[in-house]
N, CA, C and O atoms as a GROMACS GRO file, in nm:
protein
  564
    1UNK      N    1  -4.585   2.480   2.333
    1UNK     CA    2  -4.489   2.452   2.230
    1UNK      C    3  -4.440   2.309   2.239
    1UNK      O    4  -4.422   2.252   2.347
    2UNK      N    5  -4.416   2.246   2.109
    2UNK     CA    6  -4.368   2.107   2.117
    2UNK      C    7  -4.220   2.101   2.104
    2UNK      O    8  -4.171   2.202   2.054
    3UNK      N    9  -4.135   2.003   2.138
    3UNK     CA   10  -4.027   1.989   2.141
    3UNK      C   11  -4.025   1.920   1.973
    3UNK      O   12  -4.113   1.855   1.916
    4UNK      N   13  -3.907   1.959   1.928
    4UNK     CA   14  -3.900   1.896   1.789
    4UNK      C   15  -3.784   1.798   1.794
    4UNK      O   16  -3.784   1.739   1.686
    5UNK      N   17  -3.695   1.759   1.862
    5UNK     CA   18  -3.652   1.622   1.915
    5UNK      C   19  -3.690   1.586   1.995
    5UNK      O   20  -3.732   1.662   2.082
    6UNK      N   21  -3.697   1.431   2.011
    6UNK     CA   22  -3.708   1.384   2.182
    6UNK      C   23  -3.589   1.332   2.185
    6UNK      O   24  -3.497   1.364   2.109
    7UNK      N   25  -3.582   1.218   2.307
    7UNK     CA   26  -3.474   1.198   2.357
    7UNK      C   27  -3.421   1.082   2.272
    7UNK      O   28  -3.299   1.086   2.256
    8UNK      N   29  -3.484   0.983   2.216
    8UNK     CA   30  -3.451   0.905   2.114
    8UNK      C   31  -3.394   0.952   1.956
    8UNK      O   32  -3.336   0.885   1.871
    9UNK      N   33  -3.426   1.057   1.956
    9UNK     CA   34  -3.367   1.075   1.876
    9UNK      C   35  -3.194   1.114   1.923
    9UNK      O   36  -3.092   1.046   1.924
   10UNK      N   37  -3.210   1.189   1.942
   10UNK     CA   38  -3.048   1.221   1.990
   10UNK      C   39  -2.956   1.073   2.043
   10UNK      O   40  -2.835   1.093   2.058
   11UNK      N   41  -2.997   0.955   2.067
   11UNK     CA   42  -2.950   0.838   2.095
   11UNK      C   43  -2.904   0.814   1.918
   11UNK      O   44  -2.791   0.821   1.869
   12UNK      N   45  -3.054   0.780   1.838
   12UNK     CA   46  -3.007   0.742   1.704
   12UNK      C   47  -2.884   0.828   1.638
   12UNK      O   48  -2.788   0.772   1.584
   13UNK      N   49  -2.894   0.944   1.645
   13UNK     CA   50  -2.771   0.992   1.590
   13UNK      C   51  -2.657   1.014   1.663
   13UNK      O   52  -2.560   1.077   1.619
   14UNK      N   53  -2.665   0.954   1.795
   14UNK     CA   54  -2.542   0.931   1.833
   14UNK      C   55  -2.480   0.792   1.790
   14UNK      O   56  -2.359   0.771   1.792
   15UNK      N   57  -2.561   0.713   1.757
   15UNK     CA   58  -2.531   0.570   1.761
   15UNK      C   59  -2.548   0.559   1.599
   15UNK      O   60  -2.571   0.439   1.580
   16UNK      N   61  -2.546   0.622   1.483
   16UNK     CA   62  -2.560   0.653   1.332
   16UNK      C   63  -2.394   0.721   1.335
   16UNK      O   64  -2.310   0.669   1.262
   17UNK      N   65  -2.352   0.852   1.436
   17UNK     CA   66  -2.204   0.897   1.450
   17UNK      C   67  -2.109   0.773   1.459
   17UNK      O   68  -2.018   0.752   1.379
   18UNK      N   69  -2.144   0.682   1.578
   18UNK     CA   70  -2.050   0.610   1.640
   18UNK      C   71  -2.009   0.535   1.527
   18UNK      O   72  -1.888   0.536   1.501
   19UNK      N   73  -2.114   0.448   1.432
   19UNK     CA   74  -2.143   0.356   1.349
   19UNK      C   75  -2.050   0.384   1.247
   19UNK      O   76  -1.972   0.309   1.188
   20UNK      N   77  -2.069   0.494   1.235
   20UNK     CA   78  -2.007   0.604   1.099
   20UNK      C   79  -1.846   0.547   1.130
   20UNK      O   80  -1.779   0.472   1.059
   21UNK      N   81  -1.817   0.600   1.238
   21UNK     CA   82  -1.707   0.630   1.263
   21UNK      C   83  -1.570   0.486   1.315
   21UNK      O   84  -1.447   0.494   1.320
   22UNK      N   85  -1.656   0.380   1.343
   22UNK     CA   86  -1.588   0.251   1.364
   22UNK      C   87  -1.546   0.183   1.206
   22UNK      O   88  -1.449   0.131   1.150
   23UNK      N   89  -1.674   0.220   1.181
   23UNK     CA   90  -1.636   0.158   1.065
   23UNK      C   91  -1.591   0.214   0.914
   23UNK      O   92  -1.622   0.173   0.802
   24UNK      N   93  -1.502   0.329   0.960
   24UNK     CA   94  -1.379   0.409   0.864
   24UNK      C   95  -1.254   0.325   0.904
   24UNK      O   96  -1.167   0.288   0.826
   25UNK      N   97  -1.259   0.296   1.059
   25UNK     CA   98  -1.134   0.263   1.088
   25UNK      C   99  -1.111   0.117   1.048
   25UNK      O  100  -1.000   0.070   1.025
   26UNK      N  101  -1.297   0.009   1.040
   26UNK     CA  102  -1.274  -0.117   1.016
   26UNK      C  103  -1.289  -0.175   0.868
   26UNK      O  104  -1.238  -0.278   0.824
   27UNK      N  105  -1.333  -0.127   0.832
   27UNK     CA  106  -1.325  -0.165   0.694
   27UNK      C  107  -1.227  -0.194   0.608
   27UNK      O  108  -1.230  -0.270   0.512
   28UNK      N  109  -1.096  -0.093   0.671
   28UNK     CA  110  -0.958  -0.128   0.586
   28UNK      C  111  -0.986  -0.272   0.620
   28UNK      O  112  -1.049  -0.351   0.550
   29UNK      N  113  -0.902  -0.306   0.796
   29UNK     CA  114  -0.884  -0.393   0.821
   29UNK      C  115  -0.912  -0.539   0.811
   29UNK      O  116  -0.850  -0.645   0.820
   30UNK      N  117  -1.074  -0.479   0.780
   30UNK     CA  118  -1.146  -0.619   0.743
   30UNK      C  119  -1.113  -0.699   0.597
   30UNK      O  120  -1.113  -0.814   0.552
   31UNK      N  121  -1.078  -0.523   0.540
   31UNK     CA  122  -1.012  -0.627   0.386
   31UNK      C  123  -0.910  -0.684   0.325
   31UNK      O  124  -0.885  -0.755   0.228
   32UNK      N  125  -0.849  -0.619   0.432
   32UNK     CA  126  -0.697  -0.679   0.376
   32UNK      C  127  -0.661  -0.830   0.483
   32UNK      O  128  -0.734  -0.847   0.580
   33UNK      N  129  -0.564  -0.917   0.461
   33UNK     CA  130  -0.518  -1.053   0.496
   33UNK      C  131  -0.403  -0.970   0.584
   33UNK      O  132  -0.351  -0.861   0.562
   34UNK      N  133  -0.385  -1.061   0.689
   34UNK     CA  134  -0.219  -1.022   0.780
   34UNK      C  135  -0.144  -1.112   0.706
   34UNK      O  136  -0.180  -1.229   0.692
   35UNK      N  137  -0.051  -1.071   0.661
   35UNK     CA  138   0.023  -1.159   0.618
   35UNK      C  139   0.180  -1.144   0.686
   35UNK      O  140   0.240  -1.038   0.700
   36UNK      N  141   0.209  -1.228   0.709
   36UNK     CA  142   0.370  -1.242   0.785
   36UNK      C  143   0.460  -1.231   0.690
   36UNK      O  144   0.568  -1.187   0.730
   37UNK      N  145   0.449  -1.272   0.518
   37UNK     CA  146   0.545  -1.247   0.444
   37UNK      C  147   0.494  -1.205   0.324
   37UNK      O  148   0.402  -1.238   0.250
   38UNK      N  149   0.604  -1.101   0.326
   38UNK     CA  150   0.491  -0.986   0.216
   38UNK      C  151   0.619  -0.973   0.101
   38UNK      O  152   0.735  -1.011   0.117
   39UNK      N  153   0.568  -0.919  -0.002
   39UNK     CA  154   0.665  -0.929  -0.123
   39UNK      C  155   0.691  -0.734  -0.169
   39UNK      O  156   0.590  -0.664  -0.172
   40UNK      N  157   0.829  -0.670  -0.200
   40UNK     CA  158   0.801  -0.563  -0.256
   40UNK      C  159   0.783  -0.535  -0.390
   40UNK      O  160   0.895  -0.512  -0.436
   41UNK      N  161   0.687  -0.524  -0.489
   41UNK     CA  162   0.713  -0.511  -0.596
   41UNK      C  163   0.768  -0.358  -0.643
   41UNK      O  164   0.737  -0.262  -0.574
   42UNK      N  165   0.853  -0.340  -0.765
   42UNK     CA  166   0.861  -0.251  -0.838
   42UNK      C  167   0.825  -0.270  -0.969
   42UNK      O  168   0.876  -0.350  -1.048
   43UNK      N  169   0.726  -0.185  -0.989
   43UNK     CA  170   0.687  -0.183  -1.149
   43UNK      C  171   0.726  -0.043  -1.232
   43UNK      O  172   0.720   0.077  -1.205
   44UNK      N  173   0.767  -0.122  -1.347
   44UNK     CA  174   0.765   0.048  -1.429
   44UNK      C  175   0.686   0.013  -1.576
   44UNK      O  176   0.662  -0.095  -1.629
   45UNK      N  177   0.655   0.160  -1.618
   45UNK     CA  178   0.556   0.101  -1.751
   45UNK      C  179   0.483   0.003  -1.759
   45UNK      O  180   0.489  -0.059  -1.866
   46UNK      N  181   0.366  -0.061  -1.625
   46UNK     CA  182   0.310  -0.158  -1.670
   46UNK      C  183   0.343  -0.321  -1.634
   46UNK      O  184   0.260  -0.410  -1.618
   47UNK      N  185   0.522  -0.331  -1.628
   47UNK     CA  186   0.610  -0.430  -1.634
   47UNK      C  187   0.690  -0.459  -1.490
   47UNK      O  188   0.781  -0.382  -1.459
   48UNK      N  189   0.663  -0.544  -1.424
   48UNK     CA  190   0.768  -0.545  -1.327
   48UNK      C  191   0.899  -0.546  -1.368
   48UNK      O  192   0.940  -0.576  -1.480
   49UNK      N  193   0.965  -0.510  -1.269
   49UNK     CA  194   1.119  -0.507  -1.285
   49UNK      C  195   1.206  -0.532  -1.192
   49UNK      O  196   1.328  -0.544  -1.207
   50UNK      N  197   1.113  -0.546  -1.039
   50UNK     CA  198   1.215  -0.592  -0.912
   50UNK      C  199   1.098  -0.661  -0.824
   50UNK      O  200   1.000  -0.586  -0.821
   51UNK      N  201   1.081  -0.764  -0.762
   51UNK     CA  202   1.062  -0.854  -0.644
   51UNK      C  203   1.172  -0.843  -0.558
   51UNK      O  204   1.285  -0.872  -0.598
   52UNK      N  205   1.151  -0.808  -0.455
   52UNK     CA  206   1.244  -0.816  -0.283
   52UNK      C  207   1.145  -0.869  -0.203
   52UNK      O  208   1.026  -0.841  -0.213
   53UNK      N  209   1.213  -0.973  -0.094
   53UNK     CA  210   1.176  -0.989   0.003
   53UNK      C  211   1.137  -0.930   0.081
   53UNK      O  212   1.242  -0.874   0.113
   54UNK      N  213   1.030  -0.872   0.177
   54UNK     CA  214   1.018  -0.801   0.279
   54UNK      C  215   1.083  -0.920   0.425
   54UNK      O  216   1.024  -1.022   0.462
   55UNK      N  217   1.189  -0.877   0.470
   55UNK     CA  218   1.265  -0.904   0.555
   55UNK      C  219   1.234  -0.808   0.711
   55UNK      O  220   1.212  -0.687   0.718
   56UNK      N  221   1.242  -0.928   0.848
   56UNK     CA  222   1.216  -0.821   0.945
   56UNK      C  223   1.356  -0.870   1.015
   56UNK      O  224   1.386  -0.983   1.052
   57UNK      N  225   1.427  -0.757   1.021
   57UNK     CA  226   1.515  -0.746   1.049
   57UNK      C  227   1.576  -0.724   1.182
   57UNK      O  228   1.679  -0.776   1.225
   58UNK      N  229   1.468  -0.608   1.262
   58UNK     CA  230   1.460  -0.505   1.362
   58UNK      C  231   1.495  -0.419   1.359
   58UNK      O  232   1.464  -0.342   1.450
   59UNK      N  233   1.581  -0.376   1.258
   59UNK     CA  234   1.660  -0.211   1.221
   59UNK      C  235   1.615  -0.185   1.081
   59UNK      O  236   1.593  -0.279   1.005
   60UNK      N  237   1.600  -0.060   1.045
   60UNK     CA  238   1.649  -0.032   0.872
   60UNK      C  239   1.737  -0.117   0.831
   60UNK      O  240   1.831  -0.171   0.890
   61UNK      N  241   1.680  -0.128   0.670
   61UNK     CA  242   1.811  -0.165   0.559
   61UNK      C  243   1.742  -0.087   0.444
   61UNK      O  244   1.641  -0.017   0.449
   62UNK      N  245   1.818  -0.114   0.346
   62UNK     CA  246   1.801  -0.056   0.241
   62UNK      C  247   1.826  -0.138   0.135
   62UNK      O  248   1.905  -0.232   0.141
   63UNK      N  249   1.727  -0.090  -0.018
   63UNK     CA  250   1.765  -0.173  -0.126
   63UNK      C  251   1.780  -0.104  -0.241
   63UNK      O  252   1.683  -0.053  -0.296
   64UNK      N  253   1.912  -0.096  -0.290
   64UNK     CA  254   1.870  -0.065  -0.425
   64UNK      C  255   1.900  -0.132  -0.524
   64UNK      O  256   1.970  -0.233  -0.525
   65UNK      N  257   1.839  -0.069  -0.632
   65UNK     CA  258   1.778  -0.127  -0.752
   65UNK      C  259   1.807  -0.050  -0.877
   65UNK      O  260   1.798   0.073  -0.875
   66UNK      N  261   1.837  -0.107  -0.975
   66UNK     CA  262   1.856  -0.061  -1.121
   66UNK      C  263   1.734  -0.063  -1.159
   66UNK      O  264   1.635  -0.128  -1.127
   67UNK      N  265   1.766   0.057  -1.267
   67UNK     CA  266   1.654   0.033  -1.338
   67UNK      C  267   1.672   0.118  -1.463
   67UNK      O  268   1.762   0.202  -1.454
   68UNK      N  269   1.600   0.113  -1.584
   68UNK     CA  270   1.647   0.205  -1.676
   68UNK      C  271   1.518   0.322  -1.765
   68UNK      O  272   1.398   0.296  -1.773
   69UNK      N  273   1.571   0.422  -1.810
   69UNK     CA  274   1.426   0.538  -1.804
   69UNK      C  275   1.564   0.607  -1.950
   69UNK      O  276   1.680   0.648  -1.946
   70UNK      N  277   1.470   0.586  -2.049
   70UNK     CA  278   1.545   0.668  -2.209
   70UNK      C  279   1.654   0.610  -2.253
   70UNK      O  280   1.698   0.652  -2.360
   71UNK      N  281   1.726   0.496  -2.181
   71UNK     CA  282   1.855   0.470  -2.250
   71UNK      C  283   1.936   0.475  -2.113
   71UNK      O  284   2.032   0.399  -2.118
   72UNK      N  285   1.928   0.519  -2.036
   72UNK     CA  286   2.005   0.554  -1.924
   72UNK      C  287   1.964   0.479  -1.782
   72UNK      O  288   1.854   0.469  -1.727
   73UNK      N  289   2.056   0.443  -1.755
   73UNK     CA  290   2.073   0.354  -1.594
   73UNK      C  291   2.063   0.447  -1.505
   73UNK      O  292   2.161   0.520  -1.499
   74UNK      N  293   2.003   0.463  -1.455
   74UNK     CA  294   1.952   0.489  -1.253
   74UNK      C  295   1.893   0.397  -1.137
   74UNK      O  296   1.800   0.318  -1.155
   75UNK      N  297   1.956   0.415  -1.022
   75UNK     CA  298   1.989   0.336  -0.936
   75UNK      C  299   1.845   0.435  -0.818
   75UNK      O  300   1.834   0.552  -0.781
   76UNK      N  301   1.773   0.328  -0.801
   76UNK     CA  302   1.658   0.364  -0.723
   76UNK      C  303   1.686   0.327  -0.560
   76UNK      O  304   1.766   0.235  -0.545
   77UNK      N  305   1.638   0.380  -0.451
   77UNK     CA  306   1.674   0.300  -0.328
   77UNK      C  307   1.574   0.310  -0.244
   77UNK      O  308   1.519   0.414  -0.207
   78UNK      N  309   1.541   0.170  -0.204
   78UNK     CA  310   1.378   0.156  -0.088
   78UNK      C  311   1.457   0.144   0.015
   78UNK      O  312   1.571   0.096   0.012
   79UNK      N  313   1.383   0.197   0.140
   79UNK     CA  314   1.416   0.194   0.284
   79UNK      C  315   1.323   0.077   0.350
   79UNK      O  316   1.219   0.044   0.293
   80UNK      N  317   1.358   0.022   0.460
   80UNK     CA  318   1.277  -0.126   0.501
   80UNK      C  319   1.263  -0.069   0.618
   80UNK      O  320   1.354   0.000   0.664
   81UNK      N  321   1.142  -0.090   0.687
   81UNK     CA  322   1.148  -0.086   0.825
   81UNK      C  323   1.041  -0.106   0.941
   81UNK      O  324   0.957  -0.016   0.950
   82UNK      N  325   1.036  -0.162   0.988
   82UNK     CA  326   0.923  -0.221   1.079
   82UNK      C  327   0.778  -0.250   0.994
   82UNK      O  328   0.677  -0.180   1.003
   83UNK      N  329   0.792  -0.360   0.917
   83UNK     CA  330   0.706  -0.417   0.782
   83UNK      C  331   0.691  -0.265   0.713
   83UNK      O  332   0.572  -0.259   0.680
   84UNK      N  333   0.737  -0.176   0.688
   84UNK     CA  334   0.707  -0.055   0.580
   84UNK      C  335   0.806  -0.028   0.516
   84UNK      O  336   0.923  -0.023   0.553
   85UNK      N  337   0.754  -0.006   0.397
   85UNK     CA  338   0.865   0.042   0.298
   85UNK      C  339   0.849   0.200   0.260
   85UNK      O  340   0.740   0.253   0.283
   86UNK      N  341   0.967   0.285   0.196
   86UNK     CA  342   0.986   0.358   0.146
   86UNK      C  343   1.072   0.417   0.032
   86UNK      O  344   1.191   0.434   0.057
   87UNK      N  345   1.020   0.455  -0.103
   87UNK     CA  346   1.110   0.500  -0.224
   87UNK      C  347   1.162   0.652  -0.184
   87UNK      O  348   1.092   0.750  -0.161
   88UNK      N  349   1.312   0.641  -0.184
   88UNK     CA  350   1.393   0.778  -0.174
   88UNK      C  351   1.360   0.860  -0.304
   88UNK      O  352   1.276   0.834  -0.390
   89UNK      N  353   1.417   0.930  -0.301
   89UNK     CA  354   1.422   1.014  -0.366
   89UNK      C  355   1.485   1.005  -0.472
   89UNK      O  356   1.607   0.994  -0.460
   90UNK      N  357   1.432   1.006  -0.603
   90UNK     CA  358   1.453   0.973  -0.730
   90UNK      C  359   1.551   1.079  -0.783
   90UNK      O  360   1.565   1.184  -0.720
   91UNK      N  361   1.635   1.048  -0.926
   91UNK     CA  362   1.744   1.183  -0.955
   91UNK      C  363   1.625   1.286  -1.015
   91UNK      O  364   1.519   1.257  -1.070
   92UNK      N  365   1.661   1.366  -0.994
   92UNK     CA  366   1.543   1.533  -1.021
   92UNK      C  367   1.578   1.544  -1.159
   92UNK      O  368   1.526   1.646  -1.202
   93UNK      N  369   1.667   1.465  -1.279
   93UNK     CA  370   1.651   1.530  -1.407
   93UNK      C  371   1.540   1.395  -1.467
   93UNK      O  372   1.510   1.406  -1.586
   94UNK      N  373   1.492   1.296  -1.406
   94UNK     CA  374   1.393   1.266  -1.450
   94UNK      C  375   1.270   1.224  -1.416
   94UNK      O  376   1.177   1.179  -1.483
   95UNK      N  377   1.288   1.257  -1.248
   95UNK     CA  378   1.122   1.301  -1.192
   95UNK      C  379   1.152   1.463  -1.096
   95UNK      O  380   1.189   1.476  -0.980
   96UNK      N  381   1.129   1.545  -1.175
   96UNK     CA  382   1.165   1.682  -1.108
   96UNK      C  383   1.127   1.730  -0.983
   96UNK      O  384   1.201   1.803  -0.918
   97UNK      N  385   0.978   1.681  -0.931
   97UNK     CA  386   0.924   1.661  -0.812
   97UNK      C  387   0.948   1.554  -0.738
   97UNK      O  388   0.969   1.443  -0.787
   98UNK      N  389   0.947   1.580  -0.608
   98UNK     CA  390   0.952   1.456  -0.500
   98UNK      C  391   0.839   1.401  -0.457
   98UNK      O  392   0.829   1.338  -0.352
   99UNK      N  393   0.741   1.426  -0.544
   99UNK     CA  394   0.584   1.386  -0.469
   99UNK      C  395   0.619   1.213  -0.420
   99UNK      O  396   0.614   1.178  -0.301
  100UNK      N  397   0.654   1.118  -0.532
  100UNK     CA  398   0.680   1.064  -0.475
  100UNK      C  399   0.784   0.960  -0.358
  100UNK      O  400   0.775   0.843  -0.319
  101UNK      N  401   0.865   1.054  -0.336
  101UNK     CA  402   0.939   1.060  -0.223
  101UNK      C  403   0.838   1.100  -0.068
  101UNK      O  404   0.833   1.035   0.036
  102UNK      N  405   0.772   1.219  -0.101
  102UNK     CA  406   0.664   1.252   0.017
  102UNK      C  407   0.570   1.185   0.024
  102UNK      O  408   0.488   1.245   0.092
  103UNK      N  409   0.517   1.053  -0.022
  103UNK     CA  410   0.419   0.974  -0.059
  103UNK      C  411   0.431   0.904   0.138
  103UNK      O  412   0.336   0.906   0.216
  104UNK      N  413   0.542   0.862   0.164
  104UNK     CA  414   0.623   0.808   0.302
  104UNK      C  415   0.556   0.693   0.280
  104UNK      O  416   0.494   0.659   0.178
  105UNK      N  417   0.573   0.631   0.393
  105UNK     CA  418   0.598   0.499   0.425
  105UNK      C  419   0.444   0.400   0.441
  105UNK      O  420   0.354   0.415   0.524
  106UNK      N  421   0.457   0.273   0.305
  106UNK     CA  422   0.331   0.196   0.317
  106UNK      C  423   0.387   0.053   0.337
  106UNK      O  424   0.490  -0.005   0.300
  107UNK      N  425   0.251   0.012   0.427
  107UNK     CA  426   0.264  -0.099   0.508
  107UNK      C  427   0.169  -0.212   0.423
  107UNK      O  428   0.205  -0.330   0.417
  108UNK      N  429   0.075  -0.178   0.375
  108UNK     CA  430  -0.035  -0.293   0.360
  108UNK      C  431  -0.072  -0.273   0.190
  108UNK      O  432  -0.057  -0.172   0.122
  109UNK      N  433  -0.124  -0.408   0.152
  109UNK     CA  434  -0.138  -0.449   0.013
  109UNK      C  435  -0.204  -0.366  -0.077
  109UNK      O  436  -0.217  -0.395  -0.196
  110UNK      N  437  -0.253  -0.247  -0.019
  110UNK     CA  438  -0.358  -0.184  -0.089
  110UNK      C  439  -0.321   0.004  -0.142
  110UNK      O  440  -0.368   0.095  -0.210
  111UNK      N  441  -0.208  -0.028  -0.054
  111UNK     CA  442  -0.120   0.132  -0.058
  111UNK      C  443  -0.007   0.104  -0.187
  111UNK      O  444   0.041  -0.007  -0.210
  112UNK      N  445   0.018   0.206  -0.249
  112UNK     CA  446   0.140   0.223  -0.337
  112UNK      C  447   0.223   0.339  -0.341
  112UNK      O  448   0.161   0.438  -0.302
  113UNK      N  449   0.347   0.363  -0.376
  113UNK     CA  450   0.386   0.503  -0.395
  113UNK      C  451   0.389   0.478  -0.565
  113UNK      O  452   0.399   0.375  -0.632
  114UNK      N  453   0.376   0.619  -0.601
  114UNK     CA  454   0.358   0.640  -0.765
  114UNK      C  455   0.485   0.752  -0.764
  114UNK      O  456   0.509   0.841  -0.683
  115UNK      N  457   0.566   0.708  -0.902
  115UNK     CA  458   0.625   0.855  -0.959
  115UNK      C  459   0.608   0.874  -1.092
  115UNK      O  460   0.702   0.868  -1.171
  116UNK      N  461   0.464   0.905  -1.133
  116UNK     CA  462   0.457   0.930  -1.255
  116UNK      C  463   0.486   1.000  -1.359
  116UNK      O  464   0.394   1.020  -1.438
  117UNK      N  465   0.608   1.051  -1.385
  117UNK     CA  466   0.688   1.108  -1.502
  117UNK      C  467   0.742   0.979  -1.546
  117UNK      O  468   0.680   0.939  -1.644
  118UNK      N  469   0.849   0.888  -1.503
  118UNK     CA  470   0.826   0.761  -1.538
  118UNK      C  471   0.754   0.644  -1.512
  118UNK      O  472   0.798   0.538  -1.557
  119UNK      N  473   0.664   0.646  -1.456
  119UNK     CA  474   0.555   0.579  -1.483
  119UNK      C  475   0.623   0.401  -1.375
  119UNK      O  476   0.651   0.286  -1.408
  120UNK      N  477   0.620   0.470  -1.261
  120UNK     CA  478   0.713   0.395  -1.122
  120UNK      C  479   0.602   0.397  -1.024
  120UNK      O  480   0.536   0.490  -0.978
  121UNK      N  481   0.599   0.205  -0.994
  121UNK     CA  482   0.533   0.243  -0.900
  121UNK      C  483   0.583   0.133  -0.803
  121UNK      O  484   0.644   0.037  -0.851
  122UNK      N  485   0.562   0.139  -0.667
  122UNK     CA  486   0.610   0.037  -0.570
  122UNK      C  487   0.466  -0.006  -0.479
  122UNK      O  488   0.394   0.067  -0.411
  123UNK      N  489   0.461  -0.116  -0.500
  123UNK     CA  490   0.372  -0.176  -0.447
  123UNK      C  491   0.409  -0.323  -0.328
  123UNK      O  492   0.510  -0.393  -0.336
  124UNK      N  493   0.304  -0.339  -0.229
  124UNK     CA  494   0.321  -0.462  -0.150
  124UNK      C  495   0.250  -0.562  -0.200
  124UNK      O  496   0.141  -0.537  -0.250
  125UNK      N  497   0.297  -0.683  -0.195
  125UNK     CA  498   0.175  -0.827  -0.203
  125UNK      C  499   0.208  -0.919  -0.065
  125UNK      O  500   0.314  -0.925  -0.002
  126UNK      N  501   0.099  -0.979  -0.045
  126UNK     CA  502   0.099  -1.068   0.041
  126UNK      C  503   0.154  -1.193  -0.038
  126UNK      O  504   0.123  -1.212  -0.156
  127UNK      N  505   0.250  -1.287   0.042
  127UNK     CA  506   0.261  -1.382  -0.010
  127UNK      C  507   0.156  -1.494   0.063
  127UNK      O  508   0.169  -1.515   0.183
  128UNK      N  509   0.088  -1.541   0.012
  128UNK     CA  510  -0.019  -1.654   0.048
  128UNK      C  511   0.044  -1.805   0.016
  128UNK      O  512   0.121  -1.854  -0.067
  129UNK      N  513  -0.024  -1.842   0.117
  129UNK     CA  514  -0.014  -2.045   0.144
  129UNK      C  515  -0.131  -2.054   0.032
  129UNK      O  516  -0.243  -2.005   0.044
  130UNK      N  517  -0.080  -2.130  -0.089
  130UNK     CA  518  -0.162  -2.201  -0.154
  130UNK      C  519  -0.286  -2.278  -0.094
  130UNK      O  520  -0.394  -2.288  -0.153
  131UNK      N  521  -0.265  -2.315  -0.007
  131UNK     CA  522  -0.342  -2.518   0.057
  131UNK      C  523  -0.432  -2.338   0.134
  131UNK      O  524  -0.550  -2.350   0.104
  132UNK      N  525  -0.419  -2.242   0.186
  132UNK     CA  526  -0.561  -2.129   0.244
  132UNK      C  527  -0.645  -2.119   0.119
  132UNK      O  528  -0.767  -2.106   0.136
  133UNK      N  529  -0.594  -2.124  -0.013
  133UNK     CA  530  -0.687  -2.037  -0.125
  133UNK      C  531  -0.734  -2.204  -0.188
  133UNK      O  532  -0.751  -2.167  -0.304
  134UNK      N  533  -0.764  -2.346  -0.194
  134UNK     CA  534  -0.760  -2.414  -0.255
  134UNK      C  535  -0.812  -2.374  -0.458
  134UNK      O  536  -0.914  -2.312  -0.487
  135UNK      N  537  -0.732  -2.417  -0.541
  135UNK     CA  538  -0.786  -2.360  -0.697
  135UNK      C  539  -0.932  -2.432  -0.717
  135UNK      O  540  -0.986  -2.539  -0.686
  136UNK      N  541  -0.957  -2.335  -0.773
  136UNK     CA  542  -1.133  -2.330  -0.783
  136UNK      C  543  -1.135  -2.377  -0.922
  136UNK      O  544  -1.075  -2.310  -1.006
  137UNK      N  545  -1.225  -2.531  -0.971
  137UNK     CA  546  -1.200  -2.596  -1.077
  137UNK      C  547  -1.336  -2.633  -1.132
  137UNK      O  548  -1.371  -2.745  -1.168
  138UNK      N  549  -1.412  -2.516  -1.132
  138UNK     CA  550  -1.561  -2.537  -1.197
  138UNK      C  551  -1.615  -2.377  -1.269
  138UNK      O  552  -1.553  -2.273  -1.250
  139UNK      N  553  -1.720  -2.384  -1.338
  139UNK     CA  554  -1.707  -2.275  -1.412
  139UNK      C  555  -1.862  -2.274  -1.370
  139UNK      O  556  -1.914  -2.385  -1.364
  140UNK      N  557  -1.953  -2.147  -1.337
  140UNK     CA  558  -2.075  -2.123  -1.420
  140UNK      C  559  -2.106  -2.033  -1.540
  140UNK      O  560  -2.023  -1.952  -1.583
  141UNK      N  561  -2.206  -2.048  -1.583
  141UNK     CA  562  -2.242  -1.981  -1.715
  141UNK      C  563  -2.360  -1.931  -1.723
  141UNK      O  564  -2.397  -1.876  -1.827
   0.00000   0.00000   0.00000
């Protein structure tokens, strides 16, 4: 009887696993920039409506924010804390779920929390040094 692996094989798919598996964890990393000063946006409908500083403080703070949904003023509030942010909990007569309240806490440019009944979302940007990106002043066609 023949063996239907040999020993090379069981190497390749250990080393096809490993491969697999480094690079779930590196790929974020590789795409996103570290940035030391990051910006919070709030958007609603499309439109921003708040820029904050991301501040490191060493403790929590908190920010809130106006904002308006039918005619009516509500007061939104992000939590700050060790570079991550978080949106509390919105009033329940006009996002009835907390999904995004349970969304928790994002750190990097590529994460957002959403509360889509009004159409809210909080996002990070990196703030970038101009003179790293120089403007690109040629076209092809």
């Amino acid at each position: 009887m023949r063996k239907i692996m040999k020993p090379g094989d069981y190497f390749l798919i250990l080393f096809v696993v490993l491969l697999s598996v480094s690079a779930f964890f590196a790929i974020p990393r590789l795409l996103t920039q570290p940035a030391d000063n990051k910006t919070i946006v709030v958007t609603m409908d499309g439109e921003e409506i708040h820029r904050f500083p991301m501040e490191d403080r060493g403790e929590a703070y908190f920010i809130d924010f106006p904002f308006t949904y039918d005619g009516q003023e509500y007061t939104g509030r992000l939590e700050v804390e060790d570079g991550a942010v978080r949106l509390h909990r919105l009033p329940e007569e006009i996002v009835p779920l907390s999904i995004h309240a349970d969304m928790g806490w994002i750190s990097e440019t590529y994460q957002m929390i959403i509360s889509l009944p009004i159409r809210m979302y909080v996002s990070l940007e990196a703030d970038e040094d101009p003179e790293d990106h120089p403007e690109i002043d040629i076209f092809a066609y």
